[in-house]
C-alpha positions as CSV (number, residue, x, y, z in Angstrom):
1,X,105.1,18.4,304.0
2,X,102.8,15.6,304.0
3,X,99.8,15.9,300.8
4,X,96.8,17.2,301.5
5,X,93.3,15.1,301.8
6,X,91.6,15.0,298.7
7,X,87.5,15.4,298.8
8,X,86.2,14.0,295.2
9,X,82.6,15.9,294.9
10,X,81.7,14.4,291.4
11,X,78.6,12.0,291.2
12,X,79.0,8.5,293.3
13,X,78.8,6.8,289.9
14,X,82.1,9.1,288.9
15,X,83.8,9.6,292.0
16,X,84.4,6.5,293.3
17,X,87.3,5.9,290.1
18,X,88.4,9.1,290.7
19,X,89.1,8.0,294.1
20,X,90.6,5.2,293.3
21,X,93.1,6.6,291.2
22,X,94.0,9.1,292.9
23,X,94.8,6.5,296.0
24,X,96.5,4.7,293.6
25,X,99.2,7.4,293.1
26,X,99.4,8.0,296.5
27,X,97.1,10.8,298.0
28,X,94.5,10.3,300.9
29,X,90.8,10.4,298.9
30,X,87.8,10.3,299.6
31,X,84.0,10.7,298.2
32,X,81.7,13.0,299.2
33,X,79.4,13.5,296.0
34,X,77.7,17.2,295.6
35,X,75.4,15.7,292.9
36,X,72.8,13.4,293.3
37,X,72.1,12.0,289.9
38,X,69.2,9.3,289.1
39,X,66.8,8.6,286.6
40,X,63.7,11.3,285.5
41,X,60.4,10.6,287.2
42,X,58.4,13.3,285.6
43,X,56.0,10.7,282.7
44,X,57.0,14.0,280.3
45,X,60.7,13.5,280.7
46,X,60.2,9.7,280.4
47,X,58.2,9.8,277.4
48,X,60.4,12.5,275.3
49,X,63.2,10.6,276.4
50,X,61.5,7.2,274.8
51,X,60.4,9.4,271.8
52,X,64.5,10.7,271.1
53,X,65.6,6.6,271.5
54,X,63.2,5.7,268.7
55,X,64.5,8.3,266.0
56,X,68.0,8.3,266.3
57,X,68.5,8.0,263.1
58,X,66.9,11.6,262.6
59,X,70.0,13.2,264.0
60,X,72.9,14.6,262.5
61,X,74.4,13.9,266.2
62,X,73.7,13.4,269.6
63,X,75.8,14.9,272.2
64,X,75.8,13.9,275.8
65,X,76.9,16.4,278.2
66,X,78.1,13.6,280.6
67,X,79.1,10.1,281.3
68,X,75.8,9.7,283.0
69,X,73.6,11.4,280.3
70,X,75.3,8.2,278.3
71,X,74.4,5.7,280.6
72,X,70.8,6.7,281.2
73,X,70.1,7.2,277.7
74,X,71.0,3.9,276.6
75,X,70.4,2.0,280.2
76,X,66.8,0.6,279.3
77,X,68.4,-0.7,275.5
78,X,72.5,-0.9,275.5
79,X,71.6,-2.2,272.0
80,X,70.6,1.3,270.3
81,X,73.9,2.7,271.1
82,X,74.2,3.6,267.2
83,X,74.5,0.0,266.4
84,X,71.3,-1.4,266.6
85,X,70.2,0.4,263.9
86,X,73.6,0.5,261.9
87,X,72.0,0.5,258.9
88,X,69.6,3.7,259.5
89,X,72.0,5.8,261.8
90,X,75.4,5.2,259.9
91,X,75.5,9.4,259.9
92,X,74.9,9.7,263.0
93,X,77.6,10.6,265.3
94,X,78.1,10.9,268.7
95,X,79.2,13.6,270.9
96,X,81.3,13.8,273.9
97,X,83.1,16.6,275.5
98,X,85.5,14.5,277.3
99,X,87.4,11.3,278.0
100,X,84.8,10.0,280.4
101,X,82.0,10.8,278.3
102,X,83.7,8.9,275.4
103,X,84.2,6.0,277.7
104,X,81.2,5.8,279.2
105,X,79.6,5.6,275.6
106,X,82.2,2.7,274.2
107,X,80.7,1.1,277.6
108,X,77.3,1.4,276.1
109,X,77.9,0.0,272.7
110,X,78.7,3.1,270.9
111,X,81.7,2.3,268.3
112,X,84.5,4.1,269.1
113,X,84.8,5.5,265.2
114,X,81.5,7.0,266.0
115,X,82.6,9.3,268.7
116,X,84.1,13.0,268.5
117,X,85.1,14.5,271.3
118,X,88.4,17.3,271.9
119,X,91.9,15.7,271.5
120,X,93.5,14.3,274.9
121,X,95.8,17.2,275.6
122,X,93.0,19.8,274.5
123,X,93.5,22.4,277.3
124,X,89.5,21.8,278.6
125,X,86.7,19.3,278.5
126,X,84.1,21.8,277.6
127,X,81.2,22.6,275.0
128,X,84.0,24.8,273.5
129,X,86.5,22.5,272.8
130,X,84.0,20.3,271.3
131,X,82.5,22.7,268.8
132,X,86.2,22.7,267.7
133,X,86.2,19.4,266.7
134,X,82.7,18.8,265.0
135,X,81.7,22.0,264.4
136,X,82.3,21.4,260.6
137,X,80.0,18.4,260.7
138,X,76.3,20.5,261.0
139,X,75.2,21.7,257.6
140,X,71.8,23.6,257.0
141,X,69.1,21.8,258.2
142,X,71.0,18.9,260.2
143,X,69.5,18.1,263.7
144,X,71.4,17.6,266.7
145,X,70.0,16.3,270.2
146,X,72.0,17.2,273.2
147,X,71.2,14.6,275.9
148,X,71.6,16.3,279.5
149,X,70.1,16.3,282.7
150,X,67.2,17.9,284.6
151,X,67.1,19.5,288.0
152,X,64.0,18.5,288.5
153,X,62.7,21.7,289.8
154,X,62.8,24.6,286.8
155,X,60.2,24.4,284.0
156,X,60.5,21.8,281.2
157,X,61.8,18.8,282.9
158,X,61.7,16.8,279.9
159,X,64.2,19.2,277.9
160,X,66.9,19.7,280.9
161,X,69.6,22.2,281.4
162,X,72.7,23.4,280.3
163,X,74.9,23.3,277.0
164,X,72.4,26.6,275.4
165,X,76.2,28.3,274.4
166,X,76.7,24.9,272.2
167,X,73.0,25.0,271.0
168,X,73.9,28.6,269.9
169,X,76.6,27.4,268.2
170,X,74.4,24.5,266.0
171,X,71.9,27.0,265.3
172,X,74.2,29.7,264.0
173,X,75.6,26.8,261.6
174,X,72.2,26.4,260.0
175,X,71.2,23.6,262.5
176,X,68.4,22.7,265.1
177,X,69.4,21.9,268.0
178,X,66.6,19.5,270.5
179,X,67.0,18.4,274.1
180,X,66.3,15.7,276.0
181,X,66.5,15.1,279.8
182,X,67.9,11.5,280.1
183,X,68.8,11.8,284.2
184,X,67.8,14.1,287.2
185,X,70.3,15.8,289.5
186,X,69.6,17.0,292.9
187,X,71.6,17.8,296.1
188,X,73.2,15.2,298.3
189,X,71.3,14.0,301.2
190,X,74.4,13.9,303.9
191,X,74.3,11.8,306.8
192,X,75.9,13.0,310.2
193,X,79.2,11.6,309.4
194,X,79.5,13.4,305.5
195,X,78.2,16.8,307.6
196,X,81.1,16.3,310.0
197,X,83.9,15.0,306.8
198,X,82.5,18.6,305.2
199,X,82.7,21.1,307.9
200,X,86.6,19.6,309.1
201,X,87.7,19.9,305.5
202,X,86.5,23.6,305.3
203,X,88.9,24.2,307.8
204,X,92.1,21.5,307.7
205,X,93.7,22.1,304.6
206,X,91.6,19.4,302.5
207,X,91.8,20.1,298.4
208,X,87.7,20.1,297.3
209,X,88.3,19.0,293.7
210,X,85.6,20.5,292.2
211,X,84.1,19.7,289.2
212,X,80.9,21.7,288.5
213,X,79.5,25.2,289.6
214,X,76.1,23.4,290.4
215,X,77.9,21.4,292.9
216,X,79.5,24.0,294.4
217,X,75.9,25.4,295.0
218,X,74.7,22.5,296.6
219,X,77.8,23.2,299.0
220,X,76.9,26.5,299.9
221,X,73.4,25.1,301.2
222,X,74.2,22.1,302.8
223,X,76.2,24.0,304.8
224,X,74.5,27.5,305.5
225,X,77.2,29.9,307.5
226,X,80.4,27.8,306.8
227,X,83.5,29.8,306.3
228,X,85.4,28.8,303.6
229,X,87.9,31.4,304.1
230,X,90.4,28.7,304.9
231,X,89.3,26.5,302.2
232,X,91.3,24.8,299.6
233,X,89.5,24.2,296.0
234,X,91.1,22.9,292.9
235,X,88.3,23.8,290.0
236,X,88.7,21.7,286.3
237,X,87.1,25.2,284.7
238,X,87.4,28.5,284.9
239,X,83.7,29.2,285.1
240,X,84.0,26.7,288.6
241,X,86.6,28.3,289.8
242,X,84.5,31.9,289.8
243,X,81.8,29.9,291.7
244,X,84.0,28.5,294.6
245,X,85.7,31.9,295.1
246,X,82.0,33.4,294.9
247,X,81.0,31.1,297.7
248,X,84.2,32.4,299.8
249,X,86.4,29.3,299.2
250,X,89.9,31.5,300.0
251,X,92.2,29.2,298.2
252,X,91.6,28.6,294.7
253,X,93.5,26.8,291.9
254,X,92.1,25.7,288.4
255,X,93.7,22.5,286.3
256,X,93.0,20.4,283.6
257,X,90.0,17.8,284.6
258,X,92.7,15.0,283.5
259,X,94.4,12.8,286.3
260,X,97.9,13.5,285.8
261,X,97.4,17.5,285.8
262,X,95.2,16.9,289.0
263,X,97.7,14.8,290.7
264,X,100.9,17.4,289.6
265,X,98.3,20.3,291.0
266,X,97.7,18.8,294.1
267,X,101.4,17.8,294.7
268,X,103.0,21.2,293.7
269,X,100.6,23.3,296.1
270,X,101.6,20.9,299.0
């Protein structure tokens, strides 16, 4: 039985090496991001985002919930990835709760023996995982800025969304947890042809890879009345997995968001 089509839903910026890897070991991908990601507009997002640049060295840590959060932190000044002020910020570390995360911040500047993120084989990517590992490092009184993104649309732009369970988790330690909005998500804007790729792999057997809940969200409204009955999702997390068979996908897997335990998934479900 020939594989099965492969739609990668992360954000253009992520997707398109997914894709390419995933050709590269022989399946039929292709992009069709559910996340729109760019920088902040609102002048309150940009300004607390200036104001958290200027006092890294008043962190404990700084966690970034995403390879993007990374980039669009440090995008206007590559050169305060935690080594332009070496001097002032050697105790601050950096916090990634995954391998793209951590890559995307070497790719900024940050030294790798400044990043913690979960071991390679850890069993998720999550908030979770990553308490594990630096959970000992917040003592009373440390601050710790969690660098996400903003939908644009809810209260509080310049703060963001997401990551309150690890927030809870710095706060019960004795810590203060801040946040910063460093990028804005939003749905896709489809054309014709990405409407027509979505509503044929509802229905032919495609594998959504799915990455986020928020993205399978965005599904569900760009395409209002689709049945998903048919549909074929492979979920990196439990919590995305609840979402896609909440939205009616009637095939669901979950895996490890690593390559090789995507690619065995994928090929043992053909």
């Amino acid at each position: 039985m020939p594989l099965p089509r492969v739609i990668v839903t992360r954000p253009e910026r992520e997707a398109v090496p997914w894709v390419q890897q995933l050709r590269a070991r022989g399946l039929h991908a292709v992009a069709l991001p559910l996340i729109a990601i760019g920088p902040c507009p609102d002048p309150a997002a940009q300004a607390a985002l200036a104001q958290a640049r200027a006092r890294l060295d008043g962190y404990r840590a700084v966690m970034f919930v995403s390879g993007n959060a990374a980039l669009h932190f440090f995008e206007e000044n590559p050169a305060l990835a935690l080594t332009g002020k070496a001097q002032t910020a050697i105790k601050t570390r950096a916090w990634a709760p995954g391998p793209g995360t951590a890559r995307a911040l070497e790719q900024a500047g940050v030294p790798a023996d400044r990043i913690d993120s979960p071991a390679p084989d850890a069993p998720q990517f999550d908030s979770e995982a990553l308490w594990r590992q630096v959970g000992a490092q917040v003592q009373p009184g440390d601050r710790v800025l969690i660098v996400r993104g903003s939908s644009g649309t809810e209260p509080g732009p310049a703060q963001g969304t997401g990551r309150d369970w690890l927030a809870r988790q710095i706060e019960a330690a004795g810590g203060q947890a801040e946040f910063v909005a460093a990028y804005q998500r939003g749905a896709p804007h489809w054309n014709a042809d990405e409407v027509a790729l979505a509503q044929q792999a509802a229905r032919d057997g495609s594998v959504w890879l799915l990455s986020s809940s928020e993205a399978v969200a965005h599904l569900a409204e760009a395409l209002p009345g689709q049945d998903w009955g048919h549909a074929h999702a492979l979920a990196t997390h439990p919590r995305i997995a609840e979402a896609a068979r909440a939205a009616g996908f009637g095939h669901v897997r979950e895996c490890r968001p690593a390559l090789e335990d995507v690619v065995a998934s994928i090929e043992s479900g053909a």
